[in-house]
KOLPARO-837523 format. One record per atom (N, C-alpha, C): z, y, x. Coordinates in steps of 0.001 Angstrom, whole numbers, padded with zeros to 6 digits, always signed. Layout:
<sites>
ZYX...
</sites>
This chain:
<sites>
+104562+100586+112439+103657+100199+113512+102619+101282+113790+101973+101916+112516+101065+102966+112916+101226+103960+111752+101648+105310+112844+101637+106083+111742+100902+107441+112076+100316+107994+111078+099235+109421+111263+099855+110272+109925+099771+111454+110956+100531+112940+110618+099756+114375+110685+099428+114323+109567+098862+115841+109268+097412+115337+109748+096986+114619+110066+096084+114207+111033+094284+114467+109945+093567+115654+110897+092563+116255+110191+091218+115979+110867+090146+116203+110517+088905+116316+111131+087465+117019+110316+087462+117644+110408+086142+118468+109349+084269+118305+110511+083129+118179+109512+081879+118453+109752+081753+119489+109487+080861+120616+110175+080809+121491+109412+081391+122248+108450+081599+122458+107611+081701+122957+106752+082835+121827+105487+081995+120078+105673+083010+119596+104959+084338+118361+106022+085411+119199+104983+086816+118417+105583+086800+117012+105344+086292+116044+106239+086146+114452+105920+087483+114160+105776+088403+114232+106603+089811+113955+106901+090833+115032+106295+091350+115351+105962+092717+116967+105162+093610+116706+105384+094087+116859+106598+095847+116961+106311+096768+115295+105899+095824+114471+106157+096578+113100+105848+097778+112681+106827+098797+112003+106138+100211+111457+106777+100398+110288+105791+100405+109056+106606+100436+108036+106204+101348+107179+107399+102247+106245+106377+102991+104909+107289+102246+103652+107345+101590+102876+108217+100980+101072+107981+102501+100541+108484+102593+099688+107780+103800+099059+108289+102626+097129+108955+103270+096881+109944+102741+095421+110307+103471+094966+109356+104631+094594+108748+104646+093685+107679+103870+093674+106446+102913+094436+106235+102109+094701+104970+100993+094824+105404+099956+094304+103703+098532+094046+103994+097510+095599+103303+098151+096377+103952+097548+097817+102986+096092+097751+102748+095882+098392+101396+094572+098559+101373+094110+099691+100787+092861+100220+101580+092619+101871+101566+091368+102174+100934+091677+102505+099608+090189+102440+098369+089820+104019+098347+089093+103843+097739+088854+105525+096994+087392+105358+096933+086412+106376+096643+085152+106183+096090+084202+107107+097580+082846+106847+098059+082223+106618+098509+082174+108070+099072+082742+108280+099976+082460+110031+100663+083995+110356+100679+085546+109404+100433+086269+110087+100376+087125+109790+101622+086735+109754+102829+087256+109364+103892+088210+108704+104329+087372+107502+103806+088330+106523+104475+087408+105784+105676+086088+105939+105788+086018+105165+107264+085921+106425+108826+086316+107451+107950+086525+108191+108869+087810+108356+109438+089043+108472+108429+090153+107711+109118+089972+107164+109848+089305+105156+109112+089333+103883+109914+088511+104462+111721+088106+105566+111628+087089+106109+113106+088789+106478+113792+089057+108009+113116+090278+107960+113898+091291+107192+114188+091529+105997+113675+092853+105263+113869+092160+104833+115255+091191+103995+114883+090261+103067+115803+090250+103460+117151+089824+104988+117265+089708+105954+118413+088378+105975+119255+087460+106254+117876+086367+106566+118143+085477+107049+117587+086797+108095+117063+086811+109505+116492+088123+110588+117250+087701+111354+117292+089168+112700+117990+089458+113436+116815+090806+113112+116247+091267+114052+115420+090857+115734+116172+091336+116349+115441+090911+118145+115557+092374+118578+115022+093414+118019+114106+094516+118490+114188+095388+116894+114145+096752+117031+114220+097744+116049+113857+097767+115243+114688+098580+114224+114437+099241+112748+115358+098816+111713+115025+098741+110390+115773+098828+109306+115332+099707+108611+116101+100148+107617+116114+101311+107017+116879+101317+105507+116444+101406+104817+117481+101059+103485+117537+102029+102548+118180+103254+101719+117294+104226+101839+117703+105641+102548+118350+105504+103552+117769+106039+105184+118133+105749+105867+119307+104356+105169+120100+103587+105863+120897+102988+106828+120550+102646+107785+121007+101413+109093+120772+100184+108451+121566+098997+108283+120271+097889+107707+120731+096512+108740+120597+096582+109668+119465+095563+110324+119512+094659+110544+120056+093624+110468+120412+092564+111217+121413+092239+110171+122355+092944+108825+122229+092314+107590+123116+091445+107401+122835+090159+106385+123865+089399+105744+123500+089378+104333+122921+088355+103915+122192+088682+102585+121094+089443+101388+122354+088312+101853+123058+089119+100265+124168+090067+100229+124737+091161+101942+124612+092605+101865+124918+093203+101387+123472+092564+102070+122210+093221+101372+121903+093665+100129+121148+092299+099142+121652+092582+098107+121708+093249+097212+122219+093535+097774+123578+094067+096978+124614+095670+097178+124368+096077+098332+123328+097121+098501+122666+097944+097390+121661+096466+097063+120853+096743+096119+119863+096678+096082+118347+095459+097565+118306+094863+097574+117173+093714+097688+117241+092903+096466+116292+091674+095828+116543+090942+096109+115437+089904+096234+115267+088977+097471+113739+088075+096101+114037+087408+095652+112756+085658+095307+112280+085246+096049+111873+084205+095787+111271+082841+097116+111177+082491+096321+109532+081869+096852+108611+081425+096379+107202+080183+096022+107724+079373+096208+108699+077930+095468+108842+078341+094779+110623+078572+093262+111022+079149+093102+111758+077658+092635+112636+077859+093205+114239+076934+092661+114852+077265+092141+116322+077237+090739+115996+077690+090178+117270+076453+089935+117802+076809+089467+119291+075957+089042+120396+075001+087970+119569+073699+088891+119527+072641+087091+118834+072678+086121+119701+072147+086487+121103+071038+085360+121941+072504+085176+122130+073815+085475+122130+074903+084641+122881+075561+083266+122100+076266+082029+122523+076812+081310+121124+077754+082124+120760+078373+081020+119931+079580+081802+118776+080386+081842+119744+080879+080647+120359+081852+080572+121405+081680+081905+122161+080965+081660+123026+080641+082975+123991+080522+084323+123416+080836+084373+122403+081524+085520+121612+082370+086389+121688+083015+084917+121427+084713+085421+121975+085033+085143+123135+083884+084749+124183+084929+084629+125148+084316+086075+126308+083498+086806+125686+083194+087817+126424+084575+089256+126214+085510+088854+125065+086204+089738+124865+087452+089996+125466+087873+088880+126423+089552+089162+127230+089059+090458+128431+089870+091240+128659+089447+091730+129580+090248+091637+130763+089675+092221+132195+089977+091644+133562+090064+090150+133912+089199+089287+133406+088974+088074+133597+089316+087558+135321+089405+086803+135826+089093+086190+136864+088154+085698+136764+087229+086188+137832+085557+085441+137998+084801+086727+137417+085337+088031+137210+084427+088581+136895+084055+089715+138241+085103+089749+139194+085297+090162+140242+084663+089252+141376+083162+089374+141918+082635+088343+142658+083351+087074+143650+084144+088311+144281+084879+087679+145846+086220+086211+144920+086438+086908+143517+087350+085592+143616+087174+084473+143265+085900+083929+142930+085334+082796+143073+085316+082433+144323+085116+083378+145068+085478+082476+147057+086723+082656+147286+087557+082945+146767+089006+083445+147489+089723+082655+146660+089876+082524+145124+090919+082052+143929+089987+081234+143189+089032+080378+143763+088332+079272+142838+088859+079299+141494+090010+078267+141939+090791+077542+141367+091437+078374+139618+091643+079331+140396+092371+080418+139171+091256+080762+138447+090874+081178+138634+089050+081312+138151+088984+080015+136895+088968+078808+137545+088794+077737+137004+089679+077546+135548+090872+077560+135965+091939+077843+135154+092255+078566+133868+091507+079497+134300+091697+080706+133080+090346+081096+132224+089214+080492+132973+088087+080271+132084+088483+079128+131185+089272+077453+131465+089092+076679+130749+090116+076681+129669+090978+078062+130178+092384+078443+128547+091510+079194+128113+091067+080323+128277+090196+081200+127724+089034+080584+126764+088669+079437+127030+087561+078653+126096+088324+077533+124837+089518+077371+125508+090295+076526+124847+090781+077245+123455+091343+078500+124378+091935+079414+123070+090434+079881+122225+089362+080325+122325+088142+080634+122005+088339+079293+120946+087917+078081+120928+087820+076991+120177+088625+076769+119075+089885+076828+119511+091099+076870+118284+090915+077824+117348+090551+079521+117633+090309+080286+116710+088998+080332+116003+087838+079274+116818+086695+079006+115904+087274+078414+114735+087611+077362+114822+088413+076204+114471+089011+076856+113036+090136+077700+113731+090700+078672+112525+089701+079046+111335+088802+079817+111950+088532+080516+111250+087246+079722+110425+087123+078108+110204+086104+077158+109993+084617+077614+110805+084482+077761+111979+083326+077690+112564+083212+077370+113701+084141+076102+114146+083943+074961+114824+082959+074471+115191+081767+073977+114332+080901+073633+114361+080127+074005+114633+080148+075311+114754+079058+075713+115228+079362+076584+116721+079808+076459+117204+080337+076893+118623+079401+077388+119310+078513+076330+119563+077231+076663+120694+076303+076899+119871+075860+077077+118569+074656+077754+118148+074854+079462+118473+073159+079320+118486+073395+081351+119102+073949+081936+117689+074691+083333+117698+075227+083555+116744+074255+084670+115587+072873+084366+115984+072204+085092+115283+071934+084553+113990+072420+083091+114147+072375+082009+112756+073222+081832+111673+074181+082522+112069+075416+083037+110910+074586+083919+109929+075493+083575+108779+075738+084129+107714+075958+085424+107938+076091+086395+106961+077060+087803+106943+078536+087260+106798+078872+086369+106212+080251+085925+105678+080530+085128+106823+079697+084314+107588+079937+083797+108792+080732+085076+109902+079094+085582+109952+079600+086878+111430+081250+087229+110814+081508+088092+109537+082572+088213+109292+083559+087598+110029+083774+086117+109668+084494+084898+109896+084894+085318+111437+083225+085256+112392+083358+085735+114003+084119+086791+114250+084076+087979+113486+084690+089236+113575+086018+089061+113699+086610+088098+112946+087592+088551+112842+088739+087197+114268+087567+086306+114873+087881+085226+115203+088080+086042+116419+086833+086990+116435+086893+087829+117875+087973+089004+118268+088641+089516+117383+089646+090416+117339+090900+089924+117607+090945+088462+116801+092367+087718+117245+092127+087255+118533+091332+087093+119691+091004+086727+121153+092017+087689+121918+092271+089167+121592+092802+090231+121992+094100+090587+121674+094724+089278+120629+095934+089551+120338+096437+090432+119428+095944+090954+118650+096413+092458+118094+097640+092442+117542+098325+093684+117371+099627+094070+116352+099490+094160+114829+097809+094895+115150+097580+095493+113562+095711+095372+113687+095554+095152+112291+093792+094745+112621+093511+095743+110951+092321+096698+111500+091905+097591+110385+090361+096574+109930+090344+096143+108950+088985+095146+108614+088680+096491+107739+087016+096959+107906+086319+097075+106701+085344+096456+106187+085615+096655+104343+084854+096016+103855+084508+094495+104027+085940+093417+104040+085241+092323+104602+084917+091766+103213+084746+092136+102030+084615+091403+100859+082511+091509+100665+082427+092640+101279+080889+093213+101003+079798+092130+101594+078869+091715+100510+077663+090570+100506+078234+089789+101057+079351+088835+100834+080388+087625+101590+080137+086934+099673+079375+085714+100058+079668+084731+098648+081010+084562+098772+080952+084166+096688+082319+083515+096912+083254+082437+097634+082201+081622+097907+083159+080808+098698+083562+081000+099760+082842+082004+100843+083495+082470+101827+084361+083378+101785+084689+083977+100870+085218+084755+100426+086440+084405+100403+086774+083386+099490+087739+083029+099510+088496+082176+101030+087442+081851+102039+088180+081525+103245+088622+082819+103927+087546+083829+104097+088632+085395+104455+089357+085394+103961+089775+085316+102928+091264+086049+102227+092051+085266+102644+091857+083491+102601+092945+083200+103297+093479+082719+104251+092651+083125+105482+092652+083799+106850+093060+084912+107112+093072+086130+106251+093919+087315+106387+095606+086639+106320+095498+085797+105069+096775+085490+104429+097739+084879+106080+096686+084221+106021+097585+083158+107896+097845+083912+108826+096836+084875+109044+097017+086083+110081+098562+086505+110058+098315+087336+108624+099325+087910+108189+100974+087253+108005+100706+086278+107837+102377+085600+108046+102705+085289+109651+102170+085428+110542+101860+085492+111582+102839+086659+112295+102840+087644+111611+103101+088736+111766+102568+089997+111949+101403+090034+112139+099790+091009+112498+099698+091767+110570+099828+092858+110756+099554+094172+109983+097700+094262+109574+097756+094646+108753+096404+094789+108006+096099+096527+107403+095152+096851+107584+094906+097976+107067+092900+097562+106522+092732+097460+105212+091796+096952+104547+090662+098144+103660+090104+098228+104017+089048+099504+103494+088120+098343+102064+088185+099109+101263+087699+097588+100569+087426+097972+099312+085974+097733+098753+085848+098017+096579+085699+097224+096229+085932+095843+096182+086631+094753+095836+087792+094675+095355+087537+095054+093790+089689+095739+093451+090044+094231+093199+089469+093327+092983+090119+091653+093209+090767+091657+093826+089685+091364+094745+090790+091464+096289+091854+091965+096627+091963+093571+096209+092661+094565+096446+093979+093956+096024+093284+093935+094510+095157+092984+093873+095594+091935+094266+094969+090995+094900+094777+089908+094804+096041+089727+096300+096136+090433+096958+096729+090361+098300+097465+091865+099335+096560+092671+098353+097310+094521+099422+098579+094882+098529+099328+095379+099547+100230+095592+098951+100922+096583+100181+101213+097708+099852+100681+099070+099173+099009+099236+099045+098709+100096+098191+097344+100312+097828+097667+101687+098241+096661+102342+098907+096070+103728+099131+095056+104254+098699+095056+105646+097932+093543+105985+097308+093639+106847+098105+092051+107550+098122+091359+108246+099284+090749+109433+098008+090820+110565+097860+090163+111030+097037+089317+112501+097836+088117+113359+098416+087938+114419+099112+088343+114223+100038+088889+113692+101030+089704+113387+101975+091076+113664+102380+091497+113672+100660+093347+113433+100883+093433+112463+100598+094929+111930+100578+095737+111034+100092+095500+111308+098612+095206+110249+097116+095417+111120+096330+097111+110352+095640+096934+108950+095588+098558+108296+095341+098376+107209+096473+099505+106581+096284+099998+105162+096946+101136+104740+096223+100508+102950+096283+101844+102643+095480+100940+101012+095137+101577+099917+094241+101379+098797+094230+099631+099149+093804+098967+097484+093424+098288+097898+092756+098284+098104+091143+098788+097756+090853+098838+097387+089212+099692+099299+088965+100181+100287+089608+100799+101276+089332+099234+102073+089722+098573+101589+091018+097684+102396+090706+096085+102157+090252+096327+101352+089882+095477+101133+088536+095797+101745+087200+096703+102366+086866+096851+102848+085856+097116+104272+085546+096873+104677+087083+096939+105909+087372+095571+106865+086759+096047+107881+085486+095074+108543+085532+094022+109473+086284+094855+109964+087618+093828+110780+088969+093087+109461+089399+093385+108046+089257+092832+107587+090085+091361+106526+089293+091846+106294+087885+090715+106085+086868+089965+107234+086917+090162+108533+087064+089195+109508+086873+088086+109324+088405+089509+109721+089393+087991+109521+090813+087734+108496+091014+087921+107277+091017+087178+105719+091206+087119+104278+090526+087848+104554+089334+087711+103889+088683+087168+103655+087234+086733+104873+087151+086183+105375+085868+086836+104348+084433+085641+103411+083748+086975+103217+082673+086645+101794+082565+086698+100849+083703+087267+099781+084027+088161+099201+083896+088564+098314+083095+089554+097778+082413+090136+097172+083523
</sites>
C-alpha cells in the first residue's frame, strides 16, 4: 500500500531521514520505534506530505506521491494524527467531524438556492455517518459538548473518529499511547484492532513497547535516521543493536 525508497531529507548539517526503503503493507499494524531524535516523525512528515523529501520515492498504492501536499494526500487515503491532538475547541465533537468531508454541498452559496434539497441530504448522511463513528469510538455522549472538554485520551479517541470521516486506506497514528490512562488506553487499542480488521493499514510511531507487542506486527527501529532492523517484536527485542540504541537493559 505504501512504499518509500531511498527516500532522504537532511537539516543542515544533520541527516534526519538516510537513505530509508521501507514496505507498509494495509494488512499489517506496523510499528515504528527507535529512541528520541531518530527520525521517525520526520518520516511520519514525509509520508504525511508535509514534508518534501530531497532524495527518493514514495508511492502510495503504486502511485508516485512524493512532493504532494498533506491534503492530496489525504484525499488519497492516508490519514496521520499528531501525538499532541488539537481539535476545534469552541466547535462540538460532532462538528468535528463534520467539518472534515470535503466539497460538501452547501458550502458553495448558490446551491442552497438551486439544490436545497441535496444540500439537505448530504448534510443529514454526513451527520449520521459523524454519529456512528462517535458512537464507535465511545463518545456518543458527548456529541454536542464543545470539544475543548475532552480528555487527551478523549481528543485522541476524536482524532482518530475524525480521520475515519475521510475514509482512509492507511492511517499513520503518533504516539497514541502518550498521557492516555489506562483505561482509555485500552479502548484505542481496541479501536485500532476494529479499524484494522476492517481492512485500513496502520503505521504506529509509539514508546509504549506494550503496546508495541501487544498488537504491531512488523516492528521497525529507527536508529540516526536509518532503518536499523525490522522484524516481529519479540526478534526485536532481543536484538543486541537494538537493546543498545533504545532499549538499554530492559527486560
Amino acid at each position: 500500500m505504501l512504499e518509500v525508497r531511498d527516500i532522504a531529507v537532511t537539516f543542515g548539517a544533520l541527516k534526519a531521514v538516510d537513505g530509508v526503503s521501507l514496505n507498509f503493507a494495509s494488512t499489517a499494524i506496523t510499528a515504528l520505534i527507535g529512541p528520541n531524535g531518530a527520525g521517525k516523525t520526520t518520516l511520519f512528515n514525509l509520508l504525511a506530505g508535509t514534508l518534501k523529501p530531497q532524495a527518493g520515492e514514495i508511492r502510495l498504492a503504486g502511485e508516485r506521491v512524493d512532493g504532494l501536499p498533506a491534503h492530496a494526500m489525504f484525499h488519497r487515503g492516508l490519514a496521520r494524527t499528531f501525538q499532541i491532538p488539537r481539535p476545534f475547541g469552541e466547535l462540538s465533537v460532532l462538528e468535528n467531524l463534520m467539518v472534515v468531508p470535503d466539497e460538501r454541498p452547501g458550502e458553495r452559496f448558490y446551491d442552497n438556492w438551486i439544490v436545497p434539497g441535496r444540500v439537505r441530504r448530504r448534510e443529514l448522511a454526513l451527520r449520521e455517518r459523524a454519529r456512528e463513528l462517535l458512537d464507535f469510538v465511545t463518545l456518543g455522549a458527548l456529541a454536542d459538548q464543545p470539544a475543548r472538554i475532552l480528555s487527551g485520551g478523549q481528543q485522541k479517541l476524536l482524532e482518530l473518529a475524525r480521520v475515519l470521516m475521510g475514509d482512509p486506506k492507511m492511517i499513520l497514528l503518533d504516539e497514541p499511547a502518550a498521557g492516555v490512562n489506562p483505561a482509555l488506553l485500552q479502548v484505542i487499542v481496541e479501536r485500532i484492532q476494529d479499524i484494522h480488521r476492517r481492512g485500513i493499514g496502520f503505521v504506529i510511531i509509539e514508546h509504549n513497547i506494550d503496546l508495541v507487542t501487544r498488537i504491531c506486527d512488523p516492528v521497525v527501529v529507527m536508529a540516526q535516521g536509518r532503518v536499523l532492523t525490522t522484524g516481529d517484536a519479540a526478534t526485536v527485542r532481543s536484538d543486541p543493536r537494538v537493546i543498545d540504541a533504545y532499549l538499554g537493559d530492559a527486560p
